[in-house]
C-alpha positions, 0 to 999 in steps of 0.5 A, a space after each residue: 537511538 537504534 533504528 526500528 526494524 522492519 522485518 520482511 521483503 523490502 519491496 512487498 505491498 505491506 513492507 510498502 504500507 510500514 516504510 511510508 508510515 516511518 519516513 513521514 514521521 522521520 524515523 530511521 529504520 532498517 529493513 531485515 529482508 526475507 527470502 519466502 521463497 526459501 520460507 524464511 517466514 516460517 522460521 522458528 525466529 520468525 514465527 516468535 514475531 509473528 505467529 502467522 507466519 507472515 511479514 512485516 513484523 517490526 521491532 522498536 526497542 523490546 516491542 514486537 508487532 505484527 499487521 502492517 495497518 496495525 505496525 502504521 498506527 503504532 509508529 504514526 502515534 508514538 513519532 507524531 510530529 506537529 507537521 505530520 499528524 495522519 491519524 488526526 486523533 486530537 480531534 474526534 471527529 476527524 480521528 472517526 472519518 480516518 478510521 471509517 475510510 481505512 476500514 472502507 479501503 480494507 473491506 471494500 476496496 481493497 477486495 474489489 482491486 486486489 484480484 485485478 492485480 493479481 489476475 493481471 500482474 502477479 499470475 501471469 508475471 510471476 507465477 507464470 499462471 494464466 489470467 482468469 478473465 472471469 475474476 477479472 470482469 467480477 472484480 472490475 465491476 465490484 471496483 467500478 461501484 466502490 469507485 462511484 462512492 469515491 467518486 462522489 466523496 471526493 467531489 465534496 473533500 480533497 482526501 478521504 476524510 475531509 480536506 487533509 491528508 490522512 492515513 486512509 489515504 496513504 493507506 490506498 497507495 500499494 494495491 493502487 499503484 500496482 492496479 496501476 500498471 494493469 491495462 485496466 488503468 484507464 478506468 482511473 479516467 472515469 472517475 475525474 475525482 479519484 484520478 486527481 485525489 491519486 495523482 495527489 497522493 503521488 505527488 507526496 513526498 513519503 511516496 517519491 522518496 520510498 520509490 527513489 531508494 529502490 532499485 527497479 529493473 531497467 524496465 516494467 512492462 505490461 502488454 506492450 506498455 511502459 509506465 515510465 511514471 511509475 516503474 519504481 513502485 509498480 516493480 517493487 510491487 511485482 517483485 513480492 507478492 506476499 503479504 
């Protein structure tokens, strides 16, 4: 069987999100790069995948889709495997909590950290643009609330929606690990639970195996501090910042 594609930059925060998704499943799949510095997304090819100009777009077959959370669903529905059911939809209940905490991370917590990374990381690192410490502080404290309320959670359940892993979960990893490799770090120690909950998630095997195939720089620095741990994804985060 052909591989599914995957259009878009290898090392992007939603290409992250798709590659997790297919090799918890098992799937083999290519990656289609994309210069959007050249703006091959807004190529008359590219825009027959995804009319919003942006990336992943990913190809099964004759199917075409387009939103990474969306493309994730789709391949974790039709490679399900009784040893990896992330989306638990046999049961009701735990298909509910799945979802309540995938739409928890992309309009609370998602909204509170990404401006941290951006501000701390892809302004100053890429872009070549100053830190607004203003959206920095905001932003910080919004997360230090959504944190209270994971904090709590997760004092009651191993992952999100209960005492397994799920999609929720995963679906944290790519702005977590670039928040990560921000001198913001250390307020992941004031949350016990949330810091165990994510040292679990990258202890996962998806996870190291994704970071093992990409090719960092020899060296990802923030200030004066190397996060040896976690260079690969933090690097594959810094390295496109589109969406």
């Amino acid at each position: 069987m052909a591989p599914v594609k995957v259009f878009g930059p290898g090392k992007s925060r939603n290409v992250a999100r798709v590659l997790m998704c297919l090799v918890e499943v098992g799937v083999e799949y290519e990656v289609v790069d994309m210069d959007l510095k050249a703006l091959e997304h807004k190529s008359p090819e590219h825009l027959a995948r995804n009319p919003f100009g942006q990336t992943p777009a990913f190809q099964d077959g004759n199917l075409i889709l387009f939103e990474s959370r969306a493309i994730s669903r789709y391949v974790l529905r039709k490679y399900k495997t009784n040893e990896v059911d992330l989306l638990r939809e046999g049961n009701l209940k735990e298909a509910a909590l799945v979802d309540v905490w995938t739409e928890v991370d992309a309009h609370a917590y998602n909204p509170a950290i990404s401006p941290v990374v951006y501000e701390c990381l892809i302004n100053p690192l890429v872009l070549g643009i100053p830190t607004n410490q203003k959206v920095v502080d905001e932003s910080i404290e919004k997360l230090k609330k959504v944190l209270e309320v994971y904090e709590a959670h997760l004092s009651k359940h191993k992952y999100l929606a209960g005492d397994f892993i799920s999609f929720a979960d995963i679906n944290h990893f790519p702005h977590t690990c670039s928040f990560m490799a921000t001198p913001h770090v250390v307020l992941f120690d004031s949350y016990p639970n949330v810091k165990a909950w994510w040292e679990r998630l990258m202890a996962r095997p998806s996870i190291k195996k994704l970071s093992a195939s990409l090719a960092p720089p020899k060296a990802c620095f923030v200030g004066d501090i190397w996060h040896s741990g976690i260079t690969p994804l933090i690097c594959m985060v810094l390295s496109c910042w589109y969406r």
